[in-house]
FINUKOL-731470 format. One record per residue (C-alpha): residue number from 0; residue in one letter; x, z, y. Coordinates in steps of 0.25 Angstrom, whole numbers. Example, Ala and Ser with C-alpha at 12.3 -4.5 7.8 and 13.67 -1.06 7.14 Angstrom:
BEGIN
@num: 0 residuo: A east: 49 up: 31 north: -18
@num: 1 residuo: S east: 55 up: 29 north: -4
//
This chain:
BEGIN
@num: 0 residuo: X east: 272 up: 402 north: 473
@num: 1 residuo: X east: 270 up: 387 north: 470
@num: 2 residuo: X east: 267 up: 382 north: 458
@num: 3 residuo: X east: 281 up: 378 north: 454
@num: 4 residuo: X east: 286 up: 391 north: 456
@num: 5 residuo: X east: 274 up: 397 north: 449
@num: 6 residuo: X east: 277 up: 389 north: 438
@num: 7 residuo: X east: 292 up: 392 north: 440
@num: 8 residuo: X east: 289 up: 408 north: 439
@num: 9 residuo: X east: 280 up: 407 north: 426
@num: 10 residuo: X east: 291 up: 399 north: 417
@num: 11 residuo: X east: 301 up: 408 north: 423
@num: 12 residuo: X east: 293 up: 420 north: 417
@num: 13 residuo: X east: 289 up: 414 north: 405
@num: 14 residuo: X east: 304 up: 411 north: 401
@num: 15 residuo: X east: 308 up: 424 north: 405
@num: 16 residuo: X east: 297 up: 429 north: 395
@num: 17 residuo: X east: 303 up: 420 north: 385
@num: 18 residuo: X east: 315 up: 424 north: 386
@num: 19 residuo: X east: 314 up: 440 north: 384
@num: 20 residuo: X east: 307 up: 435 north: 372
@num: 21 residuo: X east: 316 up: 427 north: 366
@num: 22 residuo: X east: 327 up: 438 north: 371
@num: 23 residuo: X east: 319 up: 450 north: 361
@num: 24 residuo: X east: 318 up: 439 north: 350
@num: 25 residuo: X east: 334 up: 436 north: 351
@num: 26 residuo: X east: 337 up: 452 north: 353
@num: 27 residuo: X east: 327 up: 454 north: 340
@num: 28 residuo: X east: 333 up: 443 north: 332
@num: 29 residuo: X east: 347 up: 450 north: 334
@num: 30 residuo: X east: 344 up: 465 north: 330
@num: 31 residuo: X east: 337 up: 458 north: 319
@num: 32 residuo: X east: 350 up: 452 north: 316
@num: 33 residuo: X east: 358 up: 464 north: 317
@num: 34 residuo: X east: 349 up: 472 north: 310
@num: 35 residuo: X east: 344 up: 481 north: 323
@num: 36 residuo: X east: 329 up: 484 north: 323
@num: 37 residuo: X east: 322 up: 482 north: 338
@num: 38 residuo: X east: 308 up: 484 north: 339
@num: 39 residuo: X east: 301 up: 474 north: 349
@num: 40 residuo: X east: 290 up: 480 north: 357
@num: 41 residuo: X east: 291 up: 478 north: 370
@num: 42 residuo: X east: 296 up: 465 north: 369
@num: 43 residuo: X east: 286 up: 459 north: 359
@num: 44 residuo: X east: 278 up: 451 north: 369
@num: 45 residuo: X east: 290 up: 444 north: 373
@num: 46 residuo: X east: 287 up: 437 north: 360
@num: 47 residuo: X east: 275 up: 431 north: 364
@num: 48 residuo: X east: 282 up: 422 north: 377
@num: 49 residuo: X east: 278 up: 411 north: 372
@num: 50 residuo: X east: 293 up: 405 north: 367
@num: 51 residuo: X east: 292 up: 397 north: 357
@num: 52 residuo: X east: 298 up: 403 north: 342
@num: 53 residuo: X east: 308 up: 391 north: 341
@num: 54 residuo: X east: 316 up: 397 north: 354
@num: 55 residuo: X east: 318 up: 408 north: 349
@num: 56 residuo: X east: 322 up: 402 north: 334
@num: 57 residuo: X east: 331 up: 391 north: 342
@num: 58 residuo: X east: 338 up: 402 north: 352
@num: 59 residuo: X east: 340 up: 412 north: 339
@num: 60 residuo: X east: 347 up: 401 north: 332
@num: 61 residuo: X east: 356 up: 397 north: 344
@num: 62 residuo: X east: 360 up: 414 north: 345
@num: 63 residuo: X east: 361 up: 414 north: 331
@num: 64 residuo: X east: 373 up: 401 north: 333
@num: 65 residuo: X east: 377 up: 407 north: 346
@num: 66 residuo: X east: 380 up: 422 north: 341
@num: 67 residuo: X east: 387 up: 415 north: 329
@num: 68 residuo: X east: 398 up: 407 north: 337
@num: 69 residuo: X east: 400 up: 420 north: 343
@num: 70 residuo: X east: 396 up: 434 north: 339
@num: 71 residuo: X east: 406 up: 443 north: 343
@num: 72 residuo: X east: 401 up: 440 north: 356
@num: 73 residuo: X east: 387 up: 445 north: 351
@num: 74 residuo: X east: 393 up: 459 north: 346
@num: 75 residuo: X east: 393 up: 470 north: 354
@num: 76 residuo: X east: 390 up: 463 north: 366
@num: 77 residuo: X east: 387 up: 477 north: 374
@num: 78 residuo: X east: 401 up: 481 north: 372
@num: 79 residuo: X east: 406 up: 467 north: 375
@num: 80 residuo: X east: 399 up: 469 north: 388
@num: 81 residuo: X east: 404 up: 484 north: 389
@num: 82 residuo: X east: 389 up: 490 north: 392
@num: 83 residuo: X east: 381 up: 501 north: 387
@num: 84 residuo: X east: 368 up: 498 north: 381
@num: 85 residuo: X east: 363 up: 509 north: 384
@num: 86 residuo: X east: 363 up: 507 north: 399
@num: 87 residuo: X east: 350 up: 496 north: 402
@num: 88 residuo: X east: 358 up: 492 north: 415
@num: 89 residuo: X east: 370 up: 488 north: 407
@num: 90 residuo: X east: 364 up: 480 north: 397
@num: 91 residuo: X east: 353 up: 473 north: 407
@num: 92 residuo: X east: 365 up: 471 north: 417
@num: 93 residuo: X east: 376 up: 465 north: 404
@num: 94 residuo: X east: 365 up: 456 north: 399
@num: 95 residuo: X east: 360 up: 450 north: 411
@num: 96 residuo: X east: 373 up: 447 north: 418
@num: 97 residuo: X east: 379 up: 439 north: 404
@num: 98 residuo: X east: 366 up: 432 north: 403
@num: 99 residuo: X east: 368 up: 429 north: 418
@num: 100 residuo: X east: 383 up: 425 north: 415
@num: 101 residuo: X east: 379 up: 416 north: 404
@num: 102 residuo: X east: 370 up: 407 north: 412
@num: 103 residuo: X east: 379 up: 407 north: 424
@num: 104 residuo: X east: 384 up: 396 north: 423
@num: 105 residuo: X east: 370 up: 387 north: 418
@num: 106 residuo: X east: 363 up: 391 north: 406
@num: 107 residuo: X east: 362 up: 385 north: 395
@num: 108 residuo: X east: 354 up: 386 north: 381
@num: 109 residuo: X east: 367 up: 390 north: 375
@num: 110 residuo: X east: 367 up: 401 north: 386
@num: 111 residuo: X east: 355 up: 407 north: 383
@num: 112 residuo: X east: 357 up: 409 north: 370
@num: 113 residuo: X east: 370 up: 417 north: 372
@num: 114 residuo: X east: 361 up: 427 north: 382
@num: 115 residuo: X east: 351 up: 428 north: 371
@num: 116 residuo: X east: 363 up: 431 north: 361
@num: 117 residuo: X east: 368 up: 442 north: 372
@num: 118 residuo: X east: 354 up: 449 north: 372
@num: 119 residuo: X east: 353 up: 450 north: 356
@num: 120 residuo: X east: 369 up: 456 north: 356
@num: 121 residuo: X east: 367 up: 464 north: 365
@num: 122 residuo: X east: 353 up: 470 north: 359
@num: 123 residuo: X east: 361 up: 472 north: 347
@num: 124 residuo: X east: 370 up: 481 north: 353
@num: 125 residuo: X east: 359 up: 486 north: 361
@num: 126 residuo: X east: 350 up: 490 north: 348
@num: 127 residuo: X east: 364 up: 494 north: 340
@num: 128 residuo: X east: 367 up: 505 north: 350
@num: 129 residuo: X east: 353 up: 509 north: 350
@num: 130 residuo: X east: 348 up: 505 north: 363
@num: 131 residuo: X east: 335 up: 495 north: 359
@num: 132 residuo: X east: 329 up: 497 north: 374
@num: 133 residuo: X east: 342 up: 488 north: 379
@num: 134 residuo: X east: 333 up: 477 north: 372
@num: 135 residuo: X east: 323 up: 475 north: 383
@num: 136 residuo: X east: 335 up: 477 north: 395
@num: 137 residuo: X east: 340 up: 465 north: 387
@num: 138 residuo: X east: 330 up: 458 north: 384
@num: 139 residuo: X east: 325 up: 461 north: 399
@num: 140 residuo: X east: 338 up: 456 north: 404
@num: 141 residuo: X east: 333 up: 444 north: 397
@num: 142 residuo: X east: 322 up: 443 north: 404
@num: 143 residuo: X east: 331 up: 444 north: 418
@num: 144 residuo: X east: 340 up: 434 north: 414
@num: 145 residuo: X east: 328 up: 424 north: 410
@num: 146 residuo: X east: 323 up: 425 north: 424
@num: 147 residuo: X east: 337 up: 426 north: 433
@num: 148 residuo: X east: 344 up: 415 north: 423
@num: 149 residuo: X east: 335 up: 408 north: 411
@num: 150 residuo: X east: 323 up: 405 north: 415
@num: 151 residuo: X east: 325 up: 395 north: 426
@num: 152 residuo: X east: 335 up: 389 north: 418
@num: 153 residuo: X east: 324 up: 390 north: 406
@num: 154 residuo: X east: 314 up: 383 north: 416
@num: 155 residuo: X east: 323 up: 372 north: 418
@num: 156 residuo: X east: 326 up: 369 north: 402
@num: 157 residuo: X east: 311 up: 370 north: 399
@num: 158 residuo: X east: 310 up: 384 north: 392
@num: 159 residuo: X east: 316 up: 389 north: 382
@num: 160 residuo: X east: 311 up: 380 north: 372
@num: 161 residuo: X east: 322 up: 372 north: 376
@num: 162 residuo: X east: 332 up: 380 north: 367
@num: 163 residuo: X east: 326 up: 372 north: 355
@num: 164 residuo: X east: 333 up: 359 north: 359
@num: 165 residuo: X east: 347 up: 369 north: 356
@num: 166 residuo: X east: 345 up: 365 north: 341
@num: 167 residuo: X east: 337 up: 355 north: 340
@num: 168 residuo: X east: 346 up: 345 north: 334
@num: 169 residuo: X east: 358 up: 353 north: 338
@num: 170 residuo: X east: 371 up: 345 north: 338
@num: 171 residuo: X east: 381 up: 355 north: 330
@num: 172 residuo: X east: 392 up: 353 north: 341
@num: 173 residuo: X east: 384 up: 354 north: 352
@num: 174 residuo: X east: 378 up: 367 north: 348
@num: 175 residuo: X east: 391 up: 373 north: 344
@num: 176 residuo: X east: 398 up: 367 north: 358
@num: 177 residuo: X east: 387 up: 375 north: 366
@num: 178 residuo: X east: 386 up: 387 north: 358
@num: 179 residuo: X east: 403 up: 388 north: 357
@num: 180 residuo: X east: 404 up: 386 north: 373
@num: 181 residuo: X east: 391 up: 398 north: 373
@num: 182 residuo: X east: 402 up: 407 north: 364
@num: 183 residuo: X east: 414 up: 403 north: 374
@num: 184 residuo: X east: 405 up: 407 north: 386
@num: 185 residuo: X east: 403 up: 420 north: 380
@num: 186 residuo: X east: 416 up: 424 north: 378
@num: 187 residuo: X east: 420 up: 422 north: 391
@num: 188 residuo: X east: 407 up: 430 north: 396
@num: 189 residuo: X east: 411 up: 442 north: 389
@num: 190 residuo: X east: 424 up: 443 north: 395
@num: 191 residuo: X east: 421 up: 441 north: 408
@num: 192 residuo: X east: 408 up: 451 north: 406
@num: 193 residuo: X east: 416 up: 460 north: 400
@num: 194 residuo: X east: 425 up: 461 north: 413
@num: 195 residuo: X east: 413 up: 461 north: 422
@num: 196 residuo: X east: 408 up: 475 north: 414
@num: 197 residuo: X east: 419 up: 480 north: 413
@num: 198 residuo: X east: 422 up: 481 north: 428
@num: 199 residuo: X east: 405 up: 484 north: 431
@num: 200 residuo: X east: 400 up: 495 north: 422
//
């Protein structure tokens, strides 16, 4: 292995690293929220990735804006999908292939954020119907589609302490142009997902 890709490998696992952790923070933010109690045990260490606190604050923020432009879309997101929580396979399988969906046509900061708002809906129905192990599957799944999707793309950017540039000095119609095309994209994802459930499980 050469240098390059040596160097290639580590930033690929540190993002990947990074980005389960940020995934635990978002999912715990959101039963918080919701008023659902989670304990974080296995996962604590992801806290310790090494990604800076602002991140997290800065992608909180734009889930926060993104779910408010749309939150019928992050209800009840498992029946939207038409899985059963209770089946790891289906929830691994559901969360994965959106994600993938998402970012097919390029990814975007816009993007990512939707995926992490996909994981903290779909936790919530996960914790409601009293299923708390789907939060690693998911969280897991995360950590798949960081190194099949994210990370390269992540690599490219310069990390994720790129998403701080999101708000800094937004501009209000720029923001709400991004965020209202993210809400358009969904809708249609849904739709089409729907169908594609519908005709697999």
């Amino acid at each position: 292995m050469s240098a390059t890709q040596l160097e290639a490998f580590e930033q690929t696992r540190t993002f990947v690293f990074q980005t389960k952790a940020l995934c635990i923070e978002y999912i715990y933010s959101r039963l918080a929220r919701e008023g659902l109690i989670f304990p974080v045990v296995e996962y604590e260490h992801l806290k310790s990735s090494g990604t800076p606190e602002d991140v997290f604050a800065v992608l909180l923020k734009l889930g926060d804006e993104l779910e408010s432009m749309g939150p019928f879309i992050y209800r009840d997101v498992a029946k939207q999908l038409n899985i059963l929580v209770d089946v790891e396979s289906m929830v691994s399988d559901a969360f994965f292939t959106v994600a993938m969906e998402i970012s097919s046509s390029g990814m975007t900061w816009g993007k990512v954020v939707a995926v992490y708002a996909l994981a903290g809906a779909l936790a919530v129905d996960c914790v409601r119907q009293g299923h708390t192990d789907m939060i690693y599957t998911i969280v897991d799944s995360m950590g798949v589609f960081a190194y099949k999707g994210l990370a390269p793309w992540l690599i490219q950017q310069g990390g994720w302490v790129e998403i701080t540039n999101c708000i800094v000095k937004p501009s209000p119609d720029l923001q709400s142009y991004w965020l209202n095309n993210i809400i358009i994209f969904w809708r249609n994802l849904w739709q089409i997902f729907f169908i594609k459930l519908t005709k697999t499980w």
